[in-house]
N, C-alpha and C positions, 0 to 999 in steps of 0.2 A: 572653471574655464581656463586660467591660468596653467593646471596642469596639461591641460587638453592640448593647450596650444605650445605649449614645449614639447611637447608627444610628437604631434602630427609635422610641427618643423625638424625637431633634429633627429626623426627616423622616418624619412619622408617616404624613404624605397619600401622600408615594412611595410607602411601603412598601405600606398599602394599595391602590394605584392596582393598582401589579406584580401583587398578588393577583386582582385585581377581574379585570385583564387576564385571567390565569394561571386563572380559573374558568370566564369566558366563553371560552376559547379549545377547556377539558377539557367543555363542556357534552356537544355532539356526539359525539365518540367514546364521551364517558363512555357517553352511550344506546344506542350501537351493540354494547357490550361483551357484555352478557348474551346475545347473538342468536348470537357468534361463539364461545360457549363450550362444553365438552362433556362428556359424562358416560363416553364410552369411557375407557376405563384406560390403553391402548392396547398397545405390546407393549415387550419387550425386546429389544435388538437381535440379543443374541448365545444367546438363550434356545431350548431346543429345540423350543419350540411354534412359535415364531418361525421356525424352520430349516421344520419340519414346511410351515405356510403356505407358505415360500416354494418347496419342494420342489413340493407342489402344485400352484400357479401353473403354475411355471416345467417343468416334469415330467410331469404328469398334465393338466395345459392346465386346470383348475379355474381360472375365472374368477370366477365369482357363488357362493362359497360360506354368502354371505348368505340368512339366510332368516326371512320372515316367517311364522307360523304364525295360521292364521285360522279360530277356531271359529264353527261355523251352526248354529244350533239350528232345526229346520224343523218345520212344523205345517200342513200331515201331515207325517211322518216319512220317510226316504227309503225305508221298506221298501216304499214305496207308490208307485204309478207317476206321483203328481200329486209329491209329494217328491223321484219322483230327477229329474222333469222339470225341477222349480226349481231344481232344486243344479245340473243340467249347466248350465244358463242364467247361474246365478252364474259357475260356472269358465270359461266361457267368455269373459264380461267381464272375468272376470278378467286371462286370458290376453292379454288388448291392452291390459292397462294398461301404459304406458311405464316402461320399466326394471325389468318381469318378465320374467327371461329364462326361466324353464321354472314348469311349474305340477306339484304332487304330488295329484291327489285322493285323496278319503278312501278309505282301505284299498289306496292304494299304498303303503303303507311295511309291507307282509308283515306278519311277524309281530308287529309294532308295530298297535296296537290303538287305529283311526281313525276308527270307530265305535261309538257304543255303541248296547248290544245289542237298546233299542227303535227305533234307529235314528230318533232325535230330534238326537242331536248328533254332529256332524262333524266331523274335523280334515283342514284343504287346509292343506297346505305350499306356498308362493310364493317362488323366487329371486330375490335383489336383488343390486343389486353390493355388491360388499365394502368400499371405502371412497370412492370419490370418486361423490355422487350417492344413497348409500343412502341418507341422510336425505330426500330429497326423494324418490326411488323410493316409500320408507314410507308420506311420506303423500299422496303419490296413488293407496296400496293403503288407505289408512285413508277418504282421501275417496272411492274405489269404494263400499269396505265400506257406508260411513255410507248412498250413495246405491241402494246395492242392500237395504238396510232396507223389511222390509213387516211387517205382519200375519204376515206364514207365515213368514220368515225372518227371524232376528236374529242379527248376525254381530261377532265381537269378536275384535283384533288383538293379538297379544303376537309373542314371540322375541326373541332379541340385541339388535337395532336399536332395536324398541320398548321396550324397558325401559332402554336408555338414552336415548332419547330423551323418553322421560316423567321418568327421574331428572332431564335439565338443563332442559325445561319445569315444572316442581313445583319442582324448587331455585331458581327465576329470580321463581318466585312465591313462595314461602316467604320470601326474602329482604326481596322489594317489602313482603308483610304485615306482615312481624316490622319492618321499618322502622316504616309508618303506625301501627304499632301502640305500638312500643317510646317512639316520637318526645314523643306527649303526656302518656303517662304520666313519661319523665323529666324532662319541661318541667315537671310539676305538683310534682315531687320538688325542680330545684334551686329553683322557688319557695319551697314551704318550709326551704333552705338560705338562702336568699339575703335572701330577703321584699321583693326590688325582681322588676320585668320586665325592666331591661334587664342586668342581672346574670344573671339568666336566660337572655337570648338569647343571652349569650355563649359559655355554652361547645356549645348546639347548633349556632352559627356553625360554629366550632371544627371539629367531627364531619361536618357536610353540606358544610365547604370539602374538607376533608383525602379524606374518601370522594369525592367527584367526579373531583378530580384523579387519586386511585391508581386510579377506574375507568378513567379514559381512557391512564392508563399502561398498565393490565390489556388494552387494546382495543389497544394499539400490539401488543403482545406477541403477541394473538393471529396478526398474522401472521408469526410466524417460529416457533410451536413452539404446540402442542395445548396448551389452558389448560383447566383444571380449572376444571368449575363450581361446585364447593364453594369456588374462590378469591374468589367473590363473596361470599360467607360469611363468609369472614374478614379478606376487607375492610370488610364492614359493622361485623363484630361486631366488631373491632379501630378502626375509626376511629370508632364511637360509642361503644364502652366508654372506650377510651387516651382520644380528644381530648376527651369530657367530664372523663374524670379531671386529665387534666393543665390543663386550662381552669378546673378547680374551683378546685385548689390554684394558681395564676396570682390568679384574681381576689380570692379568697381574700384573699391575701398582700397584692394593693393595696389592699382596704381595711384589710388593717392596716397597713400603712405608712401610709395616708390620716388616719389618726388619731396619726399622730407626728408630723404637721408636714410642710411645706413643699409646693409646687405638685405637678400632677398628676404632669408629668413626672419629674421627681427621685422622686415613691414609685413610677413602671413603669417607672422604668434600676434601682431598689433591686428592685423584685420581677425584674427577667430575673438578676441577681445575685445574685439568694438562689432563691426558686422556679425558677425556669427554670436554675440551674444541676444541680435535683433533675431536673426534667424531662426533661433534656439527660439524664444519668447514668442514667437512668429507662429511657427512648427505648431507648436503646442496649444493656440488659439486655435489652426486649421484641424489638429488630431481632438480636440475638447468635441468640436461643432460635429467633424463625421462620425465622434463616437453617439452619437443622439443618434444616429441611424440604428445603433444595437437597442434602441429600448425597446422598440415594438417588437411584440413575442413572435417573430416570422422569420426562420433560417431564412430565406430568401431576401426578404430589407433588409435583416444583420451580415449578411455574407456581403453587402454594399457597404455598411459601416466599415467590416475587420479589412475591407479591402482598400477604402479610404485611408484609415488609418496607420494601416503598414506602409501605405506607399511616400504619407506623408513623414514619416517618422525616418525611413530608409531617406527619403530626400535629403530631410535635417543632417542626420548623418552622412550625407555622401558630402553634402554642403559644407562641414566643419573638419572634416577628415581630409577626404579624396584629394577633395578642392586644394585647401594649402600647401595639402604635401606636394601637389603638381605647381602651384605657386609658387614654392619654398624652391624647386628644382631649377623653373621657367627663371626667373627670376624680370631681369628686364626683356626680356624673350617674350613675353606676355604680348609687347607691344610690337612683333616678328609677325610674318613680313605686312608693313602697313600699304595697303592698297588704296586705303582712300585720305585725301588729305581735307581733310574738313576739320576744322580748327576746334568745333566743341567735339569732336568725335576722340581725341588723342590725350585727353586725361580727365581725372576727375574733380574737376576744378569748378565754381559755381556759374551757375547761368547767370550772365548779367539779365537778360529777357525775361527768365522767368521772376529772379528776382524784383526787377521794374514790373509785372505782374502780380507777384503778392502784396509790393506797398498800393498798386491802385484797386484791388481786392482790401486792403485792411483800412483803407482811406477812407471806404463805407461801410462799415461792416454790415449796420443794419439793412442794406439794402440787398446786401449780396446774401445773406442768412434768408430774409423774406422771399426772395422770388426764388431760391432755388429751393427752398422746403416747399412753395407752392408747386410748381413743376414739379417735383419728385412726387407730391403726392395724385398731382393729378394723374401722372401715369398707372399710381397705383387706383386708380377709383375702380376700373373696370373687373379688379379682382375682387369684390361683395357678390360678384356673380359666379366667382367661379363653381364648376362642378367636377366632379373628379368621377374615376370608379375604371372600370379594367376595357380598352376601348378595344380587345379582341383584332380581329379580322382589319376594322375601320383604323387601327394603330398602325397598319404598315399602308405604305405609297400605292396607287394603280400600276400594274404591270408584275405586282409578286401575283405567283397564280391562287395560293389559298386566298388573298383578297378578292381576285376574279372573278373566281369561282363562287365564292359565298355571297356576291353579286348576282351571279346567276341562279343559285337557289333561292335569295331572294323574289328575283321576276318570277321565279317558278310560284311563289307564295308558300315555303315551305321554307323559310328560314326559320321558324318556329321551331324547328328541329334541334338547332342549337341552343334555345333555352327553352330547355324543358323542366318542370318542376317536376321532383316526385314527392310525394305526398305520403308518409306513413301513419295510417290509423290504427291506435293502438286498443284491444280489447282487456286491457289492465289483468292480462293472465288468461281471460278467461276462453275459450275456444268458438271462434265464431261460428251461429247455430242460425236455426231458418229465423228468430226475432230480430236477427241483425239484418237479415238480408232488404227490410223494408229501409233500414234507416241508411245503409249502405250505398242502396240505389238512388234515395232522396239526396244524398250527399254529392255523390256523380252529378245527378241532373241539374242539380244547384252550382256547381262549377261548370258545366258546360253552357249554362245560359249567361257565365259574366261576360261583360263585353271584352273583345279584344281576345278571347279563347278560340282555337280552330277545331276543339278536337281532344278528348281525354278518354285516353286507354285505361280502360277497366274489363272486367266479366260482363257488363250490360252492353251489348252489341246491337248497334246502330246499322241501318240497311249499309249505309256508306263503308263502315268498320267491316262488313259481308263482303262488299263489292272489292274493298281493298285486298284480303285474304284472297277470294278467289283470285284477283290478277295478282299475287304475287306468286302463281304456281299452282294451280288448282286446287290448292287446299279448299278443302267444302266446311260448311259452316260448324259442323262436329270438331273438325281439328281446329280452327280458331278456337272457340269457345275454349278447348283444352288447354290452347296455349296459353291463351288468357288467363286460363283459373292459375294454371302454376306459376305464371307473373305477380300476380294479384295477392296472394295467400300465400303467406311465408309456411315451411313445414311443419311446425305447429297449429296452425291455425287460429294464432293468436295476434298476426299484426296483419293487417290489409294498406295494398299499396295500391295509388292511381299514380297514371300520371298526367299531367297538366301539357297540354301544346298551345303556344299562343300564334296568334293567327302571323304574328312577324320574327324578324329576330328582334331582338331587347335591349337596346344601345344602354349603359349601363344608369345614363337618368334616368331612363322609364322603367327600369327592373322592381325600384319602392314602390310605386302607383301600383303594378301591376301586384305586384306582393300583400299590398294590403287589403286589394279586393278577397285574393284567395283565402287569408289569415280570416278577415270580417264574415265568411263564407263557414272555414271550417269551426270557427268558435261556433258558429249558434248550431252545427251538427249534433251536437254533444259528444262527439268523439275526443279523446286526447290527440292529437296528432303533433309531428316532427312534418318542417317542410323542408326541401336539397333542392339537389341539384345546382348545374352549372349557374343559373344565374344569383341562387342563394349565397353560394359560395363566393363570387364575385363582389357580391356587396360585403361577403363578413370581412372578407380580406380586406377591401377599401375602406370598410371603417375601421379595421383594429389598426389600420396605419395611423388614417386619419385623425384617429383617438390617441395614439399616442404622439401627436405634433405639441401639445400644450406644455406634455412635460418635459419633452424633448424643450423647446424652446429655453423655457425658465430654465431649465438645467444649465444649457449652455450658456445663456444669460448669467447664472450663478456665479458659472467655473470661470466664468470671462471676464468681471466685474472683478474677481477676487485676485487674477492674474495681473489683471492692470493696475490693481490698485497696488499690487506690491509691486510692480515694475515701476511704473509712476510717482508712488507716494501720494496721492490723488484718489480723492470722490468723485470730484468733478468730470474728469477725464475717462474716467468708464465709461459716468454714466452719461457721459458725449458720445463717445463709441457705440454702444451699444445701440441708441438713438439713432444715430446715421447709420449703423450699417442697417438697420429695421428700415428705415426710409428706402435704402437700395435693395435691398430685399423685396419690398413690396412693391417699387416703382417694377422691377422685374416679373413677378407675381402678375402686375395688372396687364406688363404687354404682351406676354405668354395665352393670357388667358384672353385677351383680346385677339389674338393671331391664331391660337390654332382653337381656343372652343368656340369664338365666333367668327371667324373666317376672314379677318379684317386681312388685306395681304398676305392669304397663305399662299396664293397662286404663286406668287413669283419666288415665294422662297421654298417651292415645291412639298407644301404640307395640304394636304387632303379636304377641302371645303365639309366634309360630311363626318368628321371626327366626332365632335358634340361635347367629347369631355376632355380632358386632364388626365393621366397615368396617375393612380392615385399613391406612386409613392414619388409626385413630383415634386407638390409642395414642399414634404421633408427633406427629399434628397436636394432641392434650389436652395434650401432653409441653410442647411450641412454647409453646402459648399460653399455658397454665397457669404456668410457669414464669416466662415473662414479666411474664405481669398482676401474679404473688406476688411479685415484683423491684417493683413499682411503689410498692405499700402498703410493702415493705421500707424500700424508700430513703424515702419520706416521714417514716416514724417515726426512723429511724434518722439521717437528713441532721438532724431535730429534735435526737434527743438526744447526737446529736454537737454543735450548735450550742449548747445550754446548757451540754456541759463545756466546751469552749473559753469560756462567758462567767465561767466561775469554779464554775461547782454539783457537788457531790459527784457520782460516776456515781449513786448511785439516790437523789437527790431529778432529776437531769437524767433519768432514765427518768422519772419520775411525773409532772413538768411539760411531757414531750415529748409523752406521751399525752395529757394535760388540752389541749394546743392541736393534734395532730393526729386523734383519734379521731371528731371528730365528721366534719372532712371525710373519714378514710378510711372512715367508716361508710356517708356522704351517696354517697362513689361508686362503693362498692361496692352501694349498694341498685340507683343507676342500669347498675350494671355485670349486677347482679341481673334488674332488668326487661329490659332490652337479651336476653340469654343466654335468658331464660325465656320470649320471643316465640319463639325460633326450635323452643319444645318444641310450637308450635300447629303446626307444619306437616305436609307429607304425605310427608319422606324421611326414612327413620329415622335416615341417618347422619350429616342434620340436625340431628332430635331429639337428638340421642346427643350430639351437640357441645354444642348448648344446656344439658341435662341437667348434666353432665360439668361444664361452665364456671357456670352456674347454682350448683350446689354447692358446688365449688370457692372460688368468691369470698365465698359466705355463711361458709363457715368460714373462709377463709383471712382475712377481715376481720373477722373475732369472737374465736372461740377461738386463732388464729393471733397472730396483730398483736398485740390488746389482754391477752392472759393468758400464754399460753407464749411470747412472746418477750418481754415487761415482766420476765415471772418469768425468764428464760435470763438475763437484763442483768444484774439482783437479784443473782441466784449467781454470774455470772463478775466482777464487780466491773471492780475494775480491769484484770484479763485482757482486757477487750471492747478494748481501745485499747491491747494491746502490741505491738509492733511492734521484730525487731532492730535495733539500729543501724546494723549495715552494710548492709542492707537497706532500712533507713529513708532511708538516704542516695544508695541507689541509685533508688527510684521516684522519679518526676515527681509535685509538689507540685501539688494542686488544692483546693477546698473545696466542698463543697456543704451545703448552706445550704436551707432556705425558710420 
């Protein structure tokens, strides 16, 4: 560090020059980033939903198994010959839209129910391809849609495609808002920390360098692996929370140095040596915790991880770099031009308030430890309930139109459309012949009597399955049947496929129940079978997250334990940390899951009462960050009151005095960390909201009742214990100090 900070003070123009280059080079890409990103999940490689698709493909020649779902509301109705006249005219146009390969009018899907029964509203099923092209297929069906708009028809687009593709346009905008939004409210806030401007503009410098750069890394990435549009997200919300926090405590620190004497330069090589050694040890608790997002095998979770982790590392760096060398230049100019004269706002000097609050916090300790580990846990109670799993459609706000819409295929009773199961039974080689055909049929009939089924396409044709064909265009019962066989029977005649409709759509709790009836159904067939489809897919994906939370955990737990204890010198003191920030973790965990899976105050803070579950890479990604951010306020208080026992002060007058100089700044950025988090609860994706929410919470306690009470009071009690350390042990870590 030593060398670092002779660097960055007596070549202060270089350093900034490299930056200046290094922003103007990430402009470009940085903009191009959000366009290349995406809301699919995508698949697993070795997953049987996975196998199922490629079986289909490759098997049954299923190309376009995309589909866009397009309701018409008509006026007159189609029971009327002016009504069905408009509607053929619509599907017509439809049909030459490029990159429709087949069209379903309404009340071709049999006993799926395509019409309703004033015959006002419609459901036309449209083919797209499956991944290269769908997006722009979509919306040259969404600009038909728009342009086939009258007075008598009004037409509205949902399905798979569209609802993710309104998840990563709504998340691209969510972000941009919660920016302009978050940006001058925190300018207003370090003002009143600071009470100069350009103290001020330093630590959003700080935020808008560090997020540029990790965008335009985030924009390289996208070409070699699908990137997650919520990584935009927590680049934001991670290089404007971290790089004001760690800018705070930076500039902080040189105006107190600024007031002990000697030139500018010598008090910003003394702040990268004491602050910036916090920073540094900081960084790297927040880069440990979002690297657990890379463990789960999912480009889509890990392009959240490498986007975490760039932006926090880029921070650190801009933090120990950019920072001083602009420091080193500023010098007392820091405190230019002061606008407000509030007497704690004008240096870095200790709180006498807060100080006379940590000795009547350490005066009880027992009492302050007990009732705020009870309150933290009680918020966390309501998470033993949580459920997680992929919340589709029901995950964006009322007013996006693929939510609308899939509303109204709903009331139609045909939301069973979007989870379909397919089903492949396999003949272990051998060519299906007429002994199959009895056990074939028994198989069908035995799935379509489970409860909660509307309807399964196969070769055994149902009056209803007749009646469907004929209204979708006169087809007569010979060309169903056909179509059906070459659905059904892969080219070899070696795999046979149904498919499964259930009579709803399939919010992602009920996707197991319904999955186990079908499983318990196709075992006693004696077929071998593979089961897909969308809703199978939806579960592998939420559990291989969800599966990989344990190890994730204990990892970061590991790498975090091992950090402190060499920062430290300390058993103790980890495994305090560790503890508290698991209590603010979970205290977040339970209000999350109380607000948006059970509807406790979603109204007012505009999240959707009919969600049901959790984004199931919530937990992980709350775990990531939460963890992180709680390591940051950690190490500030703690680098303090480790730096007054090494000046000579008893441990608990060195707690009391650590808080009287760090409480106001951990106060100051977790307010900014506050506002930053509670922009993202304005937007239109709930798994948005949910993160904002979650991190919003989180930082409110974890920088109140957390920091300033139960860990002043934990210090209190353990005494001397905070800083034991065995000797052989002692001997064996690498010696560092952190300081700020």
């Amino acid at each position: 560090m030593r060398a670092l900070s002779l660097l960055v003070t007596r070549r202060p123009w270089l350093v900034l020059l490299l930056w200046a280059l290094l922003a103007a080079l990430s402009a470009y890409p940085a903009s191009l980033a959000p366009r290349h990103l995406s809301a699919n999940p995508g698949e697993l490689q070795h997953a049987e939903s996975t196998r199922v698709t490629a079986l289909l493909r490759e098997r049954f020649g299923e190309k376009d198994t995309n589909t866009a779902l397009l309701v018409t509301r008509s006026v007159p109705p189609l029971t009327t010959p002016q009504g069905r006249a408009a509607y053929d005219r619509f599907v017509a146009g439809l049909e030459g839209v490029p990159g429709v390969t087949r069209v379903l009018r309404a009340g071709a899907q049999g006993a799926v129910p395509t019409v309703s029964p004033d015959g006002a509203m419609a459901l036309t099923v449209a083919q797209i391809p499956l991944r290269e092209g769908a997006t722009q297929a979509l919306a040259r069906v969404r600009a038909y849609a728009a342009a086939a708009e009258s007075p008598a028809l009004n037409v509205r687009v949902t399905g798979g495609q569209a609802i993710a593709d309104d998840f990563t346009a709504f998340a691209e905008g969510d972000t941009k808002r919660s920016e302009f939004a978050a940006l001058p409210l925190t300018a207003l806030v370090l003002l009143g920390v600071f009470g100069a401007l350009v103290a001020t503009g330093l630590p959003l410098l700080v935020g808008v360098l560090s997020i540029t750069v990790a965008m335009a890394g985030l924009s390289s990435l996208t070409h070699f692996t699908e990137v997650s549009t919520f990584a935009q997200s927590v680049i934001t919300m991670l290089g404007l929370g971290a790089g004001i926090d760690y800018a705070l405590l930076m500039v902080n620190r040189f105006r107190e140095e600024l007031t002990r004497g000697g030139d500018a330069r010598a008090a910003a090589a003394r702040t990268v040596l004491t602050a910036g050694r916090s920073v540094l040890f900081s960084g790297l608790t927040v880069a440990i915790a979002m690297a657990a997002l890379i463990l789960p095998p999912i480009a889509f979770v890990r392009s959240m991880g490498l986007g975490g982790v760039l932006v926090v590392l880029l921070t650190v760096l801009a933090s120990v770099t950019a920072l001083p060398a602009l420091l080193a230049l500023l010098g007392e100019r820091v405190n230019s031009p002061r606008r407000l004269r509030l007497s704690w706002s004008q240096s870095g000097a200790a709180s006498g308030a807060w100080t006379a609050f940590a000795r009547r916090v350490t005066a009880r300790p027992w009492l302050a430890v007990v009732l705020s580990t009870l309150f933290l846990l009680g918020l966390a109670l309501p998470a033993r309930d949580m459920r997680t799993g992929y919340a589709g459609a029901w995950g964006l706000t009322p007013g996006v139109e693929s939510r609308d819409a899939l509303a109204d295929v709903r009331d139609l009773g045909a939301g069973g459309l979007l989870s379909q199961f397919e089903v492949i039974l396999d003949l272990g080689g051998q060519r299906y012949g007429p002994a199959d055909r009895a056990r074939f049929g028994q198989v069908v009939a035995d799935l379509r009597a489970l409860p909660g089924v509307q309807t399964v396409i196969s070769p055994f044709l149902t009056p209803a399955d007749l009646a469907g064909e004929a209204a979708s265009g006169g087809t007569d019962a010979l060309g169903a049947v056909s179509l059906l066989t070459r659905r059904s029977f892969s080219a070899d005649r070696e795999w046979l496929r149904v498919t499964v409709i259930p009579d709803r759509y399939l919010r992602a709790d009920q996707i197991e129940p319904f999955e186990a009836r079908l499983r318990e159904t196709l075992s006693a067939s004696g077929f071998r079978f593979l089961l897909g489809g969308a809703p199978i897919g939806e579960r592998e994906f939420s559990h291989a997250i969800t599966d990989a939370l344990p190890a994730a955990v204990l990892t970061v737990f590991a790498a975090t334990f091992l950090l402190l204890m060499v920062a430290f010198r300390s058993l103790l003191v980890p495994l305090k940390s560790i503890l508290m920030n698991t209590l603010t973790v979970g205290a977040a965990y339970g209000v999350v899951t109380l607000v948006v899976q059970e509807g406790f105050l979603a109204g007012p803070l505009g999240i959707p009462g009919d969600v049901g579950v959790l984004d199931s890479s919530l937990p992980l990604l709350l775990f990531a960050v939460l963890f992180g951010l709680s390591m940051d306020y950690e190490i500030f208080l703690l680098s303090r009151v480790q730096e007054e026992v090494l000046r000579g002060h008893p441990n608990d007058e060195a707690v009391v005095l650590a808080v009287g100089r760090t409480a106001r700044i951990i106060t100051s950025a977790a307010l900014i960390m506050f506002i930053v988090f509670c922009a993202f609860i304005a937007g239109r994706v709930v798994a948005n909201k949910s993160i904002g929410l979650g991190l919003a919470v989180a930082v409110a306690l974890d920088a109140t009742l957390v920091r300033l009470v139960l860990v002043p009071a934990f210090l209190k009690l353990a005494g001397r214990w905070n800083w034991w350390l065995p000797g052989w042990l002692d001997r064996l870590l690498p010696r560092v100090r952190v300081e700020h």
